[in-house]
C-alpha positions as CSV (number, residue, x, y, z in Angstrom):
1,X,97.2,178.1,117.9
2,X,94.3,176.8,117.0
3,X,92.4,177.0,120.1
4,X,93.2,180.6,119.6
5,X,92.2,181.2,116.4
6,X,89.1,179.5,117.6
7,X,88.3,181.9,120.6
8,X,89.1,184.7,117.9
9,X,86.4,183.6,115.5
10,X,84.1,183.5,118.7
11,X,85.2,186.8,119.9
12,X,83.5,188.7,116.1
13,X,80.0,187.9,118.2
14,X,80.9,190.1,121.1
15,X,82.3,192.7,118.5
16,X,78.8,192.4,116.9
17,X,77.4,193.0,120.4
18,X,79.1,196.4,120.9
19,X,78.2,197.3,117.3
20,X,74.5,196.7,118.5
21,X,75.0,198.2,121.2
22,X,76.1,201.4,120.7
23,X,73.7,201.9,117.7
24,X,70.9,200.9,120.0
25,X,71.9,203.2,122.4
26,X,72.3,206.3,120.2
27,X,68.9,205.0,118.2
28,X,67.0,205.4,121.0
29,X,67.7,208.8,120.7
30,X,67.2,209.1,117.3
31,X,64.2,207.2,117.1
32,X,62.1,207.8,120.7
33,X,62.9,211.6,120.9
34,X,60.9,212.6,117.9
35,X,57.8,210.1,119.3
36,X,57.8,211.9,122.6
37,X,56.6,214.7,120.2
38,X,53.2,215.8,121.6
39,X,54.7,216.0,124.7
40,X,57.8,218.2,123.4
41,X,55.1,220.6,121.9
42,X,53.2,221.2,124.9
43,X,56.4,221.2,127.7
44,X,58.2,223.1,125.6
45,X,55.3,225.3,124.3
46,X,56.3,225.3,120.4
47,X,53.9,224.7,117.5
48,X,54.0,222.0,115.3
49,X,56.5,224.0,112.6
50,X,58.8,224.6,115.5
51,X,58.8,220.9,116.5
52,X,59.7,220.0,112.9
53,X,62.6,222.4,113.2
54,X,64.0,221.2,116.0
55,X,63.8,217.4,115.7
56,X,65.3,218.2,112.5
57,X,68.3,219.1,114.0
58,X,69.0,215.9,115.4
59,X,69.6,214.8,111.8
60,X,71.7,218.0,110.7
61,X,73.9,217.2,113.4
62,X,74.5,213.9,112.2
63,X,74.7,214.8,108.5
64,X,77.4,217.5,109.3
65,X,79.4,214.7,111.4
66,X,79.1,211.6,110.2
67,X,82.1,212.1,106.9
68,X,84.4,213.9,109.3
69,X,83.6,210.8,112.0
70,X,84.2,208.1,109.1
71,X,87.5,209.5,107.3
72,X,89.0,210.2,111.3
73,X,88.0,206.1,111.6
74,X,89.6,204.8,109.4
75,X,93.2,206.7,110.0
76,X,92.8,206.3,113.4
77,X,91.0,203.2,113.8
78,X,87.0,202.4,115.3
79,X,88.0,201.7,118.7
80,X,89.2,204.5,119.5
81,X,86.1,206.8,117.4
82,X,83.2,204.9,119.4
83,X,84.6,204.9,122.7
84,X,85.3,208.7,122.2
85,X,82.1,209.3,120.7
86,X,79.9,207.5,123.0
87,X,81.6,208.9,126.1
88,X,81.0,212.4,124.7
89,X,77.6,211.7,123.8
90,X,76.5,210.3,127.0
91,X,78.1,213.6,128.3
92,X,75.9,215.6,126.2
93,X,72.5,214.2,127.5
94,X,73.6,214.6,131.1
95,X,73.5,218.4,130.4
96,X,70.9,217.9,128.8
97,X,69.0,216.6,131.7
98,X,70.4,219.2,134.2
99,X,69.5,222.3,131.7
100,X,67.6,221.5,128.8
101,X,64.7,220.1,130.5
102,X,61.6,221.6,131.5
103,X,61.4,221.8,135.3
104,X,58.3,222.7,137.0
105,X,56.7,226.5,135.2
106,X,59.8,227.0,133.2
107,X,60.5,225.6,130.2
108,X,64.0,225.9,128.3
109,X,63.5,227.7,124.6
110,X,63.1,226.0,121.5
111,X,66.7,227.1,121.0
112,X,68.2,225.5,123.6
113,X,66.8,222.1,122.7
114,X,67.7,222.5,119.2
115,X,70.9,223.3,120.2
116,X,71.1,220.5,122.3
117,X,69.8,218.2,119.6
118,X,72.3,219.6,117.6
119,X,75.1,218.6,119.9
120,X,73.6,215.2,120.3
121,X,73.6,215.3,116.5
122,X,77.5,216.0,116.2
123,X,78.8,213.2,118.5
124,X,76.7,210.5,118.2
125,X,77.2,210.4,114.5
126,X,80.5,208.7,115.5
127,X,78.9,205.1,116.3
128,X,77.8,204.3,112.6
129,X,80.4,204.4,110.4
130,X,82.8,203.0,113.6
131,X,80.9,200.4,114.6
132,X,80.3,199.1,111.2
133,X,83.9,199.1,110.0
134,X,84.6,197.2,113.1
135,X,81.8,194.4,112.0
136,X,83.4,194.2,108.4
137,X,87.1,193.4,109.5
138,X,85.2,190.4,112.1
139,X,83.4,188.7,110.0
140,X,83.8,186.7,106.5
141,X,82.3,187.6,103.1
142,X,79.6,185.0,103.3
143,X,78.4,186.2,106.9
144,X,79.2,190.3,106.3
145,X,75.5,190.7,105.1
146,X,74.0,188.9,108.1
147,X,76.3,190.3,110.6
148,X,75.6,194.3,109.1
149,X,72.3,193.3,109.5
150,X,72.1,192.7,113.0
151,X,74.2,195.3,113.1
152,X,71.6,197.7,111.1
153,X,68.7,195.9,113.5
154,X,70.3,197.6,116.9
155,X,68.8,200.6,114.7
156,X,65.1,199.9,114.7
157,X,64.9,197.5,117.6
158,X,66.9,201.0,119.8
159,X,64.2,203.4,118.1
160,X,61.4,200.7,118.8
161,X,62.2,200.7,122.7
162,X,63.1,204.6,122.4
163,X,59.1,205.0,121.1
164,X,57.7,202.4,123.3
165,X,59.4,203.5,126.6
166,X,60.4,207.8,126.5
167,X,57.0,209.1,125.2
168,X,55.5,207.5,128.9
169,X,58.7,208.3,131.0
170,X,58.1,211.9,129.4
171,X,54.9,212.3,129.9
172,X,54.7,211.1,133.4
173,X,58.5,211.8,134.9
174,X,59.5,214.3,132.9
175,X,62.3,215.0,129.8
176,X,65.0,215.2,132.8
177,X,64.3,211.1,132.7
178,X,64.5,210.7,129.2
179,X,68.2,212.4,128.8
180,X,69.4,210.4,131.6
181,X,67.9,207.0,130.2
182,X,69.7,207.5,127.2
183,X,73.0,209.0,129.0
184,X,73.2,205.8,130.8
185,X,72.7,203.2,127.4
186,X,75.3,205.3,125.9
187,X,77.7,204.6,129.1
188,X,76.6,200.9,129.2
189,X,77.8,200.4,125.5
190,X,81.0,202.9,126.4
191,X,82.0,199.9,128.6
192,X,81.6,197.4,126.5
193,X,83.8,199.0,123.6
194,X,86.6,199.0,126.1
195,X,86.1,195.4,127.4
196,X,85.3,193.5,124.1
197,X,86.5,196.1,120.9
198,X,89.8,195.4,119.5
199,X,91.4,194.6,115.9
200,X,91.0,191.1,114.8
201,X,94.7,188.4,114.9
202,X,94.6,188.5,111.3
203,X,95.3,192.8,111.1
204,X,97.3,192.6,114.2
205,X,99.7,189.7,112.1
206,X,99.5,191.9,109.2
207,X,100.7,194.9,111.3
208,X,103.2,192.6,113.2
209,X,104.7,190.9,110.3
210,X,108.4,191.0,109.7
211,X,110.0,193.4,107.2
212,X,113.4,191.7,106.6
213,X,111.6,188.5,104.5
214,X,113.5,187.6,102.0
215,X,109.9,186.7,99.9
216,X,109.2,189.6,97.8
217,X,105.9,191.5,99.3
218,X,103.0,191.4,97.2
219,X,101.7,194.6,95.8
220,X,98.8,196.5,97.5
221,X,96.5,198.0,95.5
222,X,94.9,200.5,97.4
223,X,91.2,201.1,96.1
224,X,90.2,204.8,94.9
225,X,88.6,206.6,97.4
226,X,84.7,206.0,97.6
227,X,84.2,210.0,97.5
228,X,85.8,209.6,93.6
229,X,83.4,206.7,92.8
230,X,80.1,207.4,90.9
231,X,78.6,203.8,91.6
232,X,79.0,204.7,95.2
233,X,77.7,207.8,94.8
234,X,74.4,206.4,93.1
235,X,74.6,204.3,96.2
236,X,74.2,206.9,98.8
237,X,71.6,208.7,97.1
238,X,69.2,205.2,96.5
239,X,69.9,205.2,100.5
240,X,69.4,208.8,101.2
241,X,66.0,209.4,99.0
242,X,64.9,206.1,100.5
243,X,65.3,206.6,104.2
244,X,62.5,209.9,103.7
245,X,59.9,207.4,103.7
246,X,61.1,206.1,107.0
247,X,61.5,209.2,108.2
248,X,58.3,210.8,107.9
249,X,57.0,207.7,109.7
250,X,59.4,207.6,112.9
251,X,59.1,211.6,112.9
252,X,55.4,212.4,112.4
253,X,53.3,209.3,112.8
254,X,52.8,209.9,116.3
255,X,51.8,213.6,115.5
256,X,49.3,212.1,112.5
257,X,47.7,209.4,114.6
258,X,47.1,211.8,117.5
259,X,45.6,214.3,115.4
260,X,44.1,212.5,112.7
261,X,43.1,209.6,114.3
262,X,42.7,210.7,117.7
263,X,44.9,207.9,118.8
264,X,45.9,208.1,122.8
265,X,50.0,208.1,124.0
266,X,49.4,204.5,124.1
267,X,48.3,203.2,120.6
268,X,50.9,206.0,119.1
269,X,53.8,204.1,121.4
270,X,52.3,200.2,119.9
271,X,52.6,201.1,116.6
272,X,55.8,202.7,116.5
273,X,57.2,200.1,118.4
274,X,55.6,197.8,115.6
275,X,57.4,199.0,113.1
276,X,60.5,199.0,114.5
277,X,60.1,195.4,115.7
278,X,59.0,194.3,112.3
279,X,62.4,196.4,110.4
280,X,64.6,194.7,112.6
281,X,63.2,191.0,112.2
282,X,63.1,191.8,108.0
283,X,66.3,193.8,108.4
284,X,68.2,190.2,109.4
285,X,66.0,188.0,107.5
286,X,67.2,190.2,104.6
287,X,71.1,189.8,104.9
288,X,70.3,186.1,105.5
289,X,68.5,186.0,102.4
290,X,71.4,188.0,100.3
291,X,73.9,185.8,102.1
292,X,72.7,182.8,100.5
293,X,71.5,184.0,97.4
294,X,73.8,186.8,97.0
295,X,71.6,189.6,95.2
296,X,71.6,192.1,97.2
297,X,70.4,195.0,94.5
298,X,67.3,192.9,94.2
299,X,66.7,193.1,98.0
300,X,66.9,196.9,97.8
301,X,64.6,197.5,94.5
302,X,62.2,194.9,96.2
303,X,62.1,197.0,98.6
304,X,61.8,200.3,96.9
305,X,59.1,199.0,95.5
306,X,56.8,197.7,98.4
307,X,57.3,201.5,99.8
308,X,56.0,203.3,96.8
309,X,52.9,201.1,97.3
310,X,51.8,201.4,100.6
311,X,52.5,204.9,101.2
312,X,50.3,205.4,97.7
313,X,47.9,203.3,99.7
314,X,48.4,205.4,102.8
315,X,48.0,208.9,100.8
316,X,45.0,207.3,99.0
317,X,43.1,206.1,102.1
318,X,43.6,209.7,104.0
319,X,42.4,211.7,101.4
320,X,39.5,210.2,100.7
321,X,38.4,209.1,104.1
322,X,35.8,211.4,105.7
323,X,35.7,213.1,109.2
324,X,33.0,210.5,110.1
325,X,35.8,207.4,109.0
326,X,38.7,209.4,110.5
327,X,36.6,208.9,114.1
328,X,36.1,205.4,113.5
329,X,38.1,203.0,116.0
330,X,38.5,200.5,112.7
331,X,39.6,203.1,110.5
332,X,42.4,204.4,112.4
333,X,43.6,201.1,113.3
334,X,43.6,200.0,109.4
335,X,45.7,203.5,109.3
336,X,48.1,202.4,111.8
337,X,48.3,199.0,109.9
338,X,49.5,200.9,106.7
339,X,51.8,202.8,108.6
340,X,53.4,199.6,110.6
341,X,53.6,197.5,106.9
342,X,54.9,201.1,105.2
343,X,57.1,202.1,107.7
344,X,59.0,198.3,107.8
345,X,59.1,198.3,104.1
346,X,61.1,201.4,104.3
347,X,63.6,200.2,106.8
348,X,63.8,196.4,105.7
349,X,66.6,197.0,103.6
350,X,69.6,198.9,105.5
351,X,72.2,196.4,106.7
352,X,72.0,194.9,103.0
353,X,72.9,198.2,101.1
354,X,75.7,199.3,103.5
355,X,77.0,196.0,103.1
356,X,76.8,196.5,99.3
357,X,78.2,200.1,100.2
358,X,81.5,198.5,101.9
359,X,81.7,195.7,99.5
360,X,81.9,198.6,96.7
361,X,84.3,200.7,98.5
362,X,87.2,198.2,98.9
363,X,89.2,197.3,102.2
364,X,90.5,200.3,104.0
365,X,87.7,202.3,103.0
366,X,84.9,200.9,105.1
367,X,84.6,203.8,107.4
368,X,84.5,206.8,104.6
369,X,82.1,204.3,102.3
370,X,79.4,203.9,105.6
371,X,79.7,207.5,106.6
372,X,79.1,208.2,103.2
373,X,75.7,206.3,103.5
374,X,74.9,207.2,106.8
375,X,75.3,211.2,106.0
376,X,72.9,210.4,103.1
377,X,70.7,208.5,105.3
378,X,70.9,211.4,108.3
379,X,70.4,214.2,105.2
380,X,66.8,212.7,105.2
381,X,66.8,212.9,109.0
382,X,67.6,216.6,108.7
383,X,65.2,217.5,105.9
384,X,62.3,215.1,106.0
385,X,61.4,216.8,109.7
386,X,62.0,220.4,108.3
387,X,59.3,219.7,105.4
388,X,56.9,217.7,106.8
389,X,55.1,221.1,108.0
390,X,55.5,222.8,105.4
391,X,53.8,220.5,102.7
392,X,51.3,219.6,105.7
393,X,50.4,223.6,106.0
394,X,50.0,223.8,102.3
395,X,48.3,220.4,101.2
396,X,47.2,218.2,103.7
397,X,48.1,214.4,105.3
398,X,47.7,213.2,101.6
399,X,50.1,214.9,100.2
400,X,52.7,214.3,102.6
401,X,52.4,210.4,102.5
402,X,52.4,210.7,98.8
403,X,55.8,212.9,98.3
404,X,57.3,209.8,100.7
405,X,56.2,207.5,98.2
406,X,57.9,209.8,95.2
407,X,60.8,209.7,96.9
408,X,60.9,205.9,97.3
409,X,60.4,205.5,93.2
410,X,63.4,207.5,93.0
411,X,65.7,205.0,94.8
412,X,64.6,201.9,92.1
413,X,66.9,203.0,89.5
414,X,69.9,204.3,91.8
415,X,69.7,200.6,93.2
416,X,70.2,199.4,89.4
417,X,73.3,197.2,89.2
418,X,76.1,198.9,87.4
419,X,76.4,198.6,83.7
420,X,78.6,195.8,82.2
421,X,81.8,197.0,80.7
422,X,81.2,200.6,82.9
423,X,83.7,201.4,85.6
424,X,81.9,201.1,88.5
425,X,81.1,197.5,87.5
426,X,84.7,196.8,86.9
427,X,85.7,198.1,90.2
428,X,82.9,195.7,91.6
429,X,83.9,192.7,90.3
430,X,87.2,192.8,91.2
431,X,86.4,193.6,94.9
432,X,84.1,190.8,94.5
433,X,86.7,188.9,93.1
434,X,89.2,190.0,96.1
435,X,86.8,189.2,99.0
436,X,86.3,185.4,97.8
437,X,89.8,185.3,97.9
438,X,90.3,186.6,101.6
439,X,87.2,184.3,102.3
């Protein structure tokens, strides 16, 4: 017995794998699409405002997906939401390839690729909430924040080798290539689910356990739903309003360093891939940290904070630079270090507040409480693109960086710790309360 209860305590690392996995997979999408954006404009022949439409899409289809995805996981369980979901999103980027792609003088319309977007959208918003509510029932209260890390990490690190790797295979094989790439990381991490994904021996027992005991069964208190929760709530939107920052980086710092900075497919790949690899590394040193010190809200304001400040000192360095700087090899590569340090402090701080998120919305609501955050998160996704050219049109480079900084200022007070005495705090302490017990 306990050599089994030993290989199941091992077995929570190869769930964390297919958790990585499959967000990986489905951020390389999300986060190498929208840096193969010079070449979308000119093979699929749409203007900047166009572009911004359809990357947005990406996000709407996520946003519209991701509750639906996280109620239907957690009544009928995250094995059986992420194999579906990845199978079907794999399936979607092999049309993709075969009819969505430009192919020699003909180009699909910038219709069809939002449409296809939108599809990708729909069914790969199924990995999040799935895969995360599988990491929660593996691991123990003192490791959830480091394992939702790592699990949060397969986000940047997938977008990192999405914008290092698809902007070349676009430019020089064609968009054909970069569907099927990411049809085949979705089909990889299908496999694994099926192999490695199953309920941990302690819900099995639970599920198993004899009904004729003659000791009396102890109450379950089932916890209010997190969509009827306020603290949650102000959860979601410190997560939402604080992913725009991110956003505007992954979405349009490729598009801002060409035509700003002048900056070749190359350096716009580098940096990207910068900030990716520095989110994920600050992503797991962060549920580390909150592990051991276990203050997570101080994490996330931290973090709040750092964002407002470099993206001021982003919007303060492009207004005022002049053409002559702007052509300057040193100046654009102090621009791409503001965006790197910015972009990381925007996306340091994700696996600690959806592990606050769960932790707030009780046991048995894991997969409603993340898809809660992750349609906040995707919302930005969705609108962030869909603005960007807009405010650009209207003001100027300056004022977009600085509207990413207001946005990070509002997430400081949502982040607050609920009130002593309030319900929300009550209704946190005593999950708090219930977790060190199970631990």
């Amino acid at each position: 017995m306990e050599r089994s209860a030993a290989r199941g305590a091992a077995h929570r690392w190869k769930v964390l794998a297919v958790g990585v996995a499959a967000n990986a997979s489905f951020a390389a999408a999300l986060g190498g699409i929208p840096a193969t954006g010079v070449s979308i404009r000119s093979g699929y022949h749409i203007g900047t405002g166009e572009l911004g439409v359809v990357l947005g899409m990406l996000g709407l289809g996520i946003v519209l997906s991701e509750l639906p995805w996280g109620l239907l996981t957690d009544h009928w369980g995250d094995r059986r939401v992420l194999l579906t979901g990845l199978a079907t999103t794999a399936l979607a980027l092999v049309a993709m390839a075969l009819w969505g792609a430009p192919a020699g003088a003909h180009a699909p319309s910038a219709t069809t690729l939002a449409l296809g977007l939108l599809a990708l959208g729909l069914l790969g918003g199924s990995v999040n909430g799935s895969s995360g509510r599988a990491v929660m029932a593996w691991f123990a209260t003192h490791e959830r924040g480091l394992a939702m890390s790592i699990r949060q990490t397969a986000v940047p690190a997938g977008g990192g080798l999405g914008a290092l790797v698809l902007p070349a295979l676009a430019e020089h094989v064609g968009f054909a290539a970069v569907y099927g790439a990411l049809a085949f990381l979705c089909a990889v991490s299908a496999v694994l689910t099926v192999v490695w994904l199953h309920e941990p021996a302690h819900a099995q027992d639970a599920a198993n356990a004899p009904r004729d005991s003659q000791e009396p069964a102890a109450p379950v208190q089932r916890p209010v739903s997190p969509l009827r929760s306020v603290t949650v709530w102000r959860m979601v939107t410190g997560i939402g309003v604080l992913c725009i920052p991110q956003v505007a980086v992954l979405s349009f710092a490729s598009i801002f360093l060409h035509d700003v900075g002048h900056a070749g497919t190359a350096a716009v790949s580098a940096t990207l891939a910068a900030v990716q690899g520095g989110a994920a590394f600050m992503r797991v040193y962060g549920g580390r940290w909150t592990d051991r010190h276990g203050d997570r809200r101080t994490w996330l304001r931290g973090s709040a904070a750092l964002t407002v400040a470099l993206f001021v000192v982003l919007a303060t360095l492009t207004a005022f630079a002049s053409h002559t700087h702007r052509a300057n090899g040193a100046f654009v590569v102090l621009l791409a270090a503001v965006i790197v340090l910015g972009g990381i402090a925007a996306s340091a701080w994700h696996g600690v507040a959806f592990t606050e998120l769960a932790t707030l919305a009780g046991n048995g609501r894991v997969g409603t409480a993340l898809a809660m955050g992750n349609t906040g998160a995707f919302l930005a996704f969705f609108v962030t693109p869909s603005a960007i050219p807009l405010l650009l049109a209207s003001f100027g480079w300056p004022v977009v960086w600085a509207s990413a900084a207001l946005c990070a200022a509002l997430a400081w007070p949502a982040f607050a710790a609920p009130r002593e005495g309030s319900a929300g705090h009550t209704g946190h302490s005593q999950q708090r309360a219930r977790e060190r017990a199970v631990a």
